[in-house]
N, C-alpha and C positions, 0 to 999 in steps of 0.2 A: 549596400554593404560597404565600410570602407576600407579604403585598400591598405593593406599591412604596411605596417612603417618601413622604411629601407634597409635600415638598420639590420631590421626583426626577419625580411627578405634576405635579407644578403647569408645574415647565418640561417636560415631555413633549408637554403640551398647547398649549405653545410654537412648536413644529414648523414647522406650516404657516406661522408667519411668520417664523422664521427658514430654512426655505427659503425664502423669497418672497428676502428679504433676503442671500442666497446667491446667487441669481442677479442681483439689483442689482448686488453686489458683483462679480463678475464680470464683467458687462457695463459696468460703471463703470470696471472696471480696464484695462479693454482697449482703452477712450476713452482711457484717460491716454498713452498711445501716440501720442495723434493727431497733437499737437506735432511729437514727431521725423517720422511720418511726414509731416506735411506739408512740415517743415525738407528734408527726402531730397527730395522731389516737385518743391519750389521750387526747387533746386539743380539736379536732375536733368531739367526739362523748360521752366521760365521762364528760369535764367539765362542757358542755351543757346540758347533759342529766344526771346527777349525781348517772349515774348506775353505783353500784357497781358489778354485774356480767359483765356488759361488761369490765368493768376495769380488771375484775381476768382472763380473761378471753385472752384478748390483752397479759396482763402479762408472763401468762403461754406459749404462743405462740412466746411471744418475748422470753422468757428465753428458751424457747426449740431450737429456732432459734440461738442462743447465745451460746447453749449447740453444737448445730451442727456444727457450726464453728470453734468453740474450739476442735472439733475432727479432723475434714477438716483438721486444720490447724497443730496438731500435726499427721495425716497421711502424708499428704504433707512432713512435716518434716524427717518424718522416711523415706518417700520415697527415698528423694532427698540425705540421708545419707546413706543409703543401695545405691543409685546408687554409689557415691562416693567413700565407700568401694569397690564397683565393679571396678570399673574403677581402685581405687588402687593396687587390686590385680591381674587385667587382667597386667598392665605394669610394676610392684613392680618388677619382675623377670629378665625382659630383661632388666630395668634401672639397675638392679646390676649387671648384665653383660656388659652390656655397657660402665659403670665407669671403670671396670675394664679392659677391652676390649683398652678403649681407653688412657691409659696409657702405657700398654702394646706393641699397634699399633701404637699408635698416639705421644707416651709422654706426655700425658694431665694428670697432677694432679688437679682431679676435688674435692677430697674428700668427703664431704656428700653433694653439691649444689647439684646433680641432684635428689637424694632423698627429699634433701630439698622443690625440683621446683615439685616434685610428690606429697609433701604435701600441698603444697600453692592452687595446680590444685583441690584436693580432698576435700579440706577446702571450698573452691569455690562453691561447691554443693551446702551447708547449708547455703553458706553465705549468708550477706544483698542485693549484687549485684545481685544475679539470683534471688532471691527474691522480686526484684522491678522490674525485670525486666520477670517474673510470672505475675505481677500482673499491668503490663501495659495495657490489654487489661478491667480491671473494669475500667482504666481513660477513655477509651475510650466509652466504655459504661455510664459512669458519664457523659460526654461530648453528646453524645444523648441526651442523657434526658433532660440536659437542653436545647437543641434544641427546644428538645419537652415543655417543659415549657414556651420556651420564646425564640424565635430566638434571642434576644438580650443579653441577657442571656449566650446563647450558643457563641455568636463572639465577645464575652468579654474574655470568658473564654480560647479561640483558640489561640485571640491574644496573652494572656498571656501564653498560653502553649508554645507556639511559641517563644516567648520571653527567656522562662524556658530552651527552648532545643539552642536556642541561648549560654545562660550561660553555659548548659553541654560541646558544643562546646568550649567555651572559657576555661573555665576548663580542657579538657582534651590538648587544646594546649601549655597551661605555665604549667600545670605539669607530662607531660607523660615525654617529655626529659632531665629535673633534675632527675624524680625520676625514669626511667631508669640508669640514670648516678650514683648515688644514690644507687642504688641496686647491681652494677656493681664494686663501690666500695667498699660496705661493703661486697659485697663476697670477693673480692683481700685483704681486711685486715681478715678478718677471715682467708683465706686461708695461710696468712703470720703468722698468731698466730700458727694455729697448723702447717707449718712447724717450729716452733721456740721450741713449745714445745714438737716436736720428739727432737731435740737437744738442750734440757737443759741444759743436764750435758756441754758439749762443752759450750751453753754461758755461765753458770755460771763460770766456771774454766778459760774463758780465760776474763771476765769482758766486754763483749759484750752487756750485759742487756740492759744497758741507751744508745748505740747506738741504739741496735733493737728497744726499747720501741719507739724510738724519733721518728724511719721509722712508726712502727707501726702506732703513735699517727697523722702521717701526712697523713694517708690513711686514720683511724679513722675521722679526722676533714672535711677530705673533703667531706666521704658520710654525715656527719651530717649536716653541711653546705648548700650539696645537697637538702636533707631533709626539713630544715627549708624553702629556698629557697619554694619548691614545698607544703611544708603543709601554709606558707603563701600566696601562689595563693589560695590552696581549700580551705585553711577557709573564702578567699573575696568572693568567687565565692558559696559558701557555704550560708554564711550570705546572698550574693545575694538573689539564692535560696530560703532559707525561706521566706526572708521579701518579696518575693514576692509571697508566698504562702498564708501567712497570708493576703497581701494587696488585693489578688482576692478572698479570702475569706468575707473580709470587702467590697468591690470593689460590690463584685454581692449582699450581704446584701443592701447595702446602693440604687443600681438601682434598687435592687426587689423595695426595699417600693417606688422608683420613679415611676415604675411602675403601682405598685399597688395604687399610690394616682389618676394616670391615669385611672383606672380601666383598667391597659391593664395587669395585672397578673393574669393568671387563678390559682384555690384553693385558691385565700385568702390571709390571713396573713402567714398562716402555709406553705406558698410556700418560704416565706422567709430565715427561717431557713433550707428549703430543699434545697435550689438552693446553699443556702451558704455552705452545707454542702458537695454538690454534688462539688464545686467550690475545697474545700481543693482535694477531691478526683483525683481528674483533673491532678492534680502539682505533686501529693504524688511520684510516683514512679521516675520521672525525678529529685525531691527533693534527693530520696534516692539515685539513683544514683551518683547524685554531692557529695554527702556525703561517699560514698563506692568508690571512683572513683581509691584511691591508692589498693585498693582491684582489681581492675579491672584491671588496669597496673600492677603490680605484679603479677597476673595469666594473663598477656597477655605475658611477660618476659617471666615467666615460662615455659607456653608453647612454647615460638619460643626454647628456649635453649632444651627444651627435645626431641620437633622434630629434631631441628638439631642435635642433637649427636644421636640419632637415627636412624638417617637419614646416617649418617656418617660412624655409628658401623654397619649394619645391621645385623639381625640375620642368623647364619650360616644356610646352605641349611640343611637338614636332610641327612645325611652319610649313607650309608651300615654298619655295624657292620661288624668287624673286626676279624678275632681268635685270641685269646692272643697269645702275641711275646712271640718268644722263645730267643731273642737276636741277631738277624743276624744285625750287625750297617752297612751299606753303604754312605760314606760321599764322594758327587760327585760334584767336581769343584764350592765347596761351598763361595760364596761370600757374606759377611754380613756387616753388621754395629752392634758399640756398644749398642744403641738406638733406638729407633724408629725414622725416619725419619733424622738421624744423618749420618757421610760419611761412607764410608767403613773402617772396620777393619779387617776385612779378604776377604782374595785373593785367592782364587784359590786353595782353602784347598779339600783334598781328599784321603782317607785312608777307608779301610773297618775292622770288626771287627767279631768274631766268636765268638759263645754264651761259656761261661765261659773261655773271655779272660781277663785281663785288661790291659789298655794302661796311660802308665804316658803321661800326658801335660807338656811340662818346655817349659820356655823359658820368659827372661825378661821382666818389668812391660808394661804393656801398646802393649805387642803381638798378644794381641787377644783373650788369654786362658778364661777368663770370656765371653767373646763375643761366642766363641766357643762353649760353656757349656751352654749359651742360646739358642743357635741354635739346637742343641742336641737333647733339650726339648719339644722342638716347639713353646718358646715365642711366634715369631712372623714370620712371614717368612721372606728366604731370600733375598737377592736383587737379584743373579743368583745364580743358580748349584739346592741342596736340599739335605737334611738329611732322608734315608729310614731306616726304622727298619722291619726285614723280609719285604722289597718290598715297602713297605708303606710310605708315604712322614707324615714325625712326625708333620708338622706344620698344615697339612688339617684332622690329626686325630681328632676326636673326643677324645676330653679333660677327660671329664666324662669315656670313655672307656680305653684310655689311661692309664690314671692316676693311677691306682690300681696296673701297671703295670711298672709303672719308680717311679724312686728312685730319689730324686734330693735335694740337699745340694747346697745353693747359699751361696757367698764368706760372704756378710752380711747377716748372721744368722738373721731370723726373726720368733719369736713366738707371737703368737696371743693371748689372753687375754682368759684364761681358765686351764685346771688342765693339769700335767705332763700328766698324760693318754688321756686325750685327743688331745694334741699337738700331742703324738708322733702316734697317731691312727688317724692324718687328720681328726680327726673332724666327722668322721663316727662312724657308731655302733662299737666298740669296742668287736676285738676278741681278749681275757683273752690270750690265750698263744701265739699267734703270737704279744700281746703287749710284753707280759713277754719274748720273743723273741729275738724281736729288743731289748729291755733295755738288756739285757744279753750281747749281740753281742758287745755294747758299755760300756759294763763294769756297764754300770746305775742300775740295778735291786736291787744291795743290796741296795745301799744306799736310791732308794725311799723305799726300804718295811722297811725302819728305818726310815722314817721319820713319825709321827704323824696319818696324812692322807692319809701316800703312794700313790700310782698313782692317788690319790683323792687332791693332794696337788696342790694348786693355781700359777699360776706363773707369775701371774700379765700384766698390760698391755706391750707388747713385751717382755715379761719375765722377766722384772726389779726385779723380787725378787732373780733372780739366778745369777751365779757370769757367767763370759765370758766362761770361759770352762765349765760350764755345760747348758749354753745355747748352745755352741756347739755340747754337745752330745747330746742334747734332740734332735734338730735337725738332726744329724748325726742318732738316732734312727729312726726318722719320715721318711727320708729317706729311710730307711731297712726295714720298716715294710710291712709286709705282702708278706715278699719275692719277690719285684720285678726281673722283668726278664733283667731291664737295668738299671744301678745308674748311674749315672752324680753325681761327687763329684766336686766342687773348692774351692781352698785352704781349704780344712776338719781340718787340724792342725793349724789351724791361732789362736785360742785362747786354743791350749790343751798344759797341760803341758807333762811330760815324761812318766808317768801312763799313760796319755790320748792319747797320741803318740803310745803308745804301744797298747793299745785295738784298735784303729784305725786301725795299721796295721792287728790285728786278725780279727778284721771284715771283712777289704778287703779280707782277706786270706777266712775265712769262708763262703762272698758272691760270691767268684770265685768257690770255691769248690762245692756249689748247682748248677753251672750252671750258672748266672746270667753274662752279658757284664758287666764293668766297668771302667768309664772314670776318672781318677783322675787328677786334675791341681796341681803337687806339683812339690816340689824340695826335701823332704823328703826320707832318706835313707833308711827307714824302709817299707816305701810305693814302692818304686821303684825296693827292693828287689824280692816282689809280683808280679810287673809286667812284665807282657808277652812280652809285645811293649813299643815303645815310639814314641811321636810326637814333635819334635822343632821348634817350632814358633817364628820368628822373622821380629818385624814390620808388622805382621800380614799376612805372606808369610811364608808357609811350607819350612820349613831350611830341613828336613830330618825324615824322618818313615821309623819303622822296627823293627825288633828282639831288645831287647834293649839292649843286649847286645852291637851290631853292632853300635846301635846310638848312645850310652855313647863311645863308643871308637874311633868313628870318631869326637865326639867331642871333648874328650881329646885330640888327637892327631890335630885338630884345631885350640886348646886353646894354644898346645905346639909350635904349626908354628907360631901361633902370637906372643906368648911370646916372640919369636928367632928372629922374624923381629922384636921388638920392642926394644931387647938387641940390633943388630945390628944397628938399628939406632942412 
């Protein structure tokens, strides 16, 4: 059997309080009655009889009855917003895993839709549509009654129900497929706004704006377009709706009294204004629905998109825990791609590594050496071979366990929106001297404890307040912090200048010296002098590993047979 979607799990477990809220609803709705009954009561026993204690008396009873509804209906409330919250925090977790998950695996840049499509679900709770749709079974119960009043009565009002869910029908035909289309565009232009504005500086400096704006504005026009399109179907179908709530409201007035001139209305006059009353009640929820209906396509979207990427991402099995590495790297007939679902970029790559070695990467643009340095890590997995660290295959580790334990500096330096100390401490509790640690190793430490806030100082969203070389150390710290047992560096000198070059190589020097493997992608004289190994990549096919002495000197001697054939030619 397969297992229920998350999704479909998460509100399952919902139940018990939207039954709760089922019976609110019902019993709230049956108070709203109280009005006309008391209007029938007043007429039919004070105006005749011009008691004033029955009258206080009716009063006090109606208003308690009025009192209890008004609680009903704010429990129900609370109810139905505590489920909500539930539901949002039972899947809050694994949606941000999954977004993440699925760029990584997938190359989907979802950015906030799926959270977004979590809030639309969650808002859905309180909203007007589960709320008419609560409160369907008083129409039904309205619908009795007048049965019971008056068989005609009652197959007036049917008809027109009937008629009512006719219109919801139409309704949701002319605008479920605009305003899916509709909703589908205005994610693709949002999603095109903030990539635009990760690369600002790029469009402003090269005068790109009023092209991007023009793509933008044509993505913009369409879901609006969309939009209009589907809000004027629901407003015809809308108006429908009413005017036909209000007309079977008039519709059973105007037959009571034909009735009642028959003598075929039982209760009298005062049946009139109850049948009529009963008659709005009938329509009400099918009304509300026509009127919530983009409410209800927008959480039906929402949900197919969360189950499917859910569905897609699943959550990882629970792992055995692991002992922390000690750095043994075994890379074995490792074949990858740059991307997720992208071709291959490495072939057949395989070399092994001993805790406190480092091995330089070289080897020209587009070789592989970032593809490598993902693989390393355990982005994503490979396509054949695998990456073991003591034994372990790095891409089925547990990340959370992992992680405290790899060191990893990506070629595009990425900081996150928060203070120097917290960048360089991953966002965990922060320990004081293994911070003041890493910033040391990088040279960073004096310069924060001089700045204002020191490792309290902000660095804006992706660290926009810091200049290229100290976004790369910050990162190049965050890396090193807490001593891991394996670092993955690529290109780490891409934005340092000669100072920064220098402490770089003391770091590698210093994180060889605890122990730690380390993999560096450079071409750097100062980094290469450090290392132990080397590996040459070319076109994404291992050219040569070894002592590196051995491999710088077969390449020289390479570089000089080619020079020789290309003088002689």
């Amino acid at each position: 059997m397969t297992a229920p979607a998350e999704v479909a799990l998460a509100l399952a477990r919902r139940t018990p309080a939207l039954r709760r809220a089922f019976v609110f609803s019902v019993l709230a709705g049956v108070l709203v009655l109280v009005p006309t009954v008391y209007m029938f009561e007043v007429y039919g026993r004070v105006v005749d009889s011009r008691n004033t204690m029955t009258l206080a008396m009716l009063t006090l009873m109606a208003l308690l009855a009025l009192a209890v509804m008004e609680v009903l209906e704010w429990v129900r409330s609370e109810t139905l917003r505590e489920a909500g919250s539930a539901f949002d925090a039972q899947l809050a977790p694994r949606v941000f895993e999954a977004t993440q998950s699925a760029y990584l695996k997938k190359g989907l840049t979802l950015g906030t839709q799926p959270l977004a499509d979590l809030r639309t679900l969650r808002d859905t709770f309180h909203g007007g549509a589960l709320a008419a749709a609560l409160e369907s079974p008083v129409a039904l119960v309205a619908l009795v009654a007048l049965f019971l009043i008056q068989p005609v009565l009652g197959w007036v009002a049917l008809a027109l129900a009937l008629v009512q869910a006719l219109i919801s029908w139409l309704n949701e035909r002319s605008t479920a497929e605009p305003l899916a289309r509709a909703n589908q565009a205005d994610i693709q232009a949002r999603t095109y706004v903030d990539g635009t504005l990760r690369h600002a500086e790029v469009v402003a400096a090269l005068g790109m704006a009023p092209d991007l704006q023009a793509r933008w504005l044509r993505l913009h026009r369409e879901a609006m377009a969309l939009q209009a399109r589907a809000s004027d179907n629901a407003g015809l179908y809308q108006a429908l709706g009413r005017g036909l709530q209000t007309t079977l409201s008039s519709a059973l007035l105007g037959l009571g009294a034909w009735l009642l001139l028959r003598d075929e209305l039982p209760g009298g006059g005062g049946m009139l204004i109850v049948s009529s009353v009963l008659g709005a009640r009938v329509l009400s929820p099918l009304v509300q629905l026509v009127s919530q209906w983009r409410q209800v396509v927008q959480a039906r979207l929402a949900w197919q998109r969360l189950s499917d990427l859910l569905e897609r991402l699943p959550a990882g099995a629970p792992s055995m825990s692991l002992p922390a590495p000690r750095g043994h790297v075994a890379v074995e007939g490792l074949t990858a791609s740059a991307s997720a679902g992208g071709p291959p970029m490495l072939r057949q790559i395989s070399f092994s590594l001993q805790p406190g070695e480092v091995i330089a990467v070289i080897g020209p643009s587009a070789s592989g050496k970032t593809t490598l340095a993902r693989m390393l890590v355990g982005l994503w997995p490979p396509l054949a071979g695998n990456v073991r660290l003591d034994g372990a295959d790095v891409s089925a580790w547990n990340k959370e366990e992992l992680g405290p334990h790899l060191g990893y500096l990506p070629q595009s330096v990425e900081l996150l929106a928060g203070t120097l100390g917290e960048n360089i401490a991953r966002f965990g509790e922060p320990d004081a001297g293994a911070l003041q640690e890493a910033a040391r190793a990088v040279g960073l430490h004096d310069w924060i404890t001089a700045l204002p806030q020191g490792y309290d100082t902000p660095v804006g969203d992706e660290g926009v307040m810091l200049s290229g070389g100290q976004r790369q150390r910050v990162a190049l710290a965050r890396a090193l912090y807490g001593a891991p047992a394996f670092v993955v560096l690529d290109e780490p000198n891409a934005s340092l200048d000669e100072a920064g070059n220098q402490a770089l190589g003391q770091a590698i020097a210093h994180t060889k010296a605890r122990g730690a493997t380390v993999v560096v992608m450079t071409h750097l004289p100062g980094v290469l002098a450090v290392a132990d190994k080397a590996l040459v990549l070319f076109g994404g096919a291992q050219r040569a590993f070894g002592p590196r002495d051995e491999v710088l000197a077969a390449l020289q001697k390479a570089n000089q047979n080619n020079n020789s054939v290309a003088t002689a030619t």
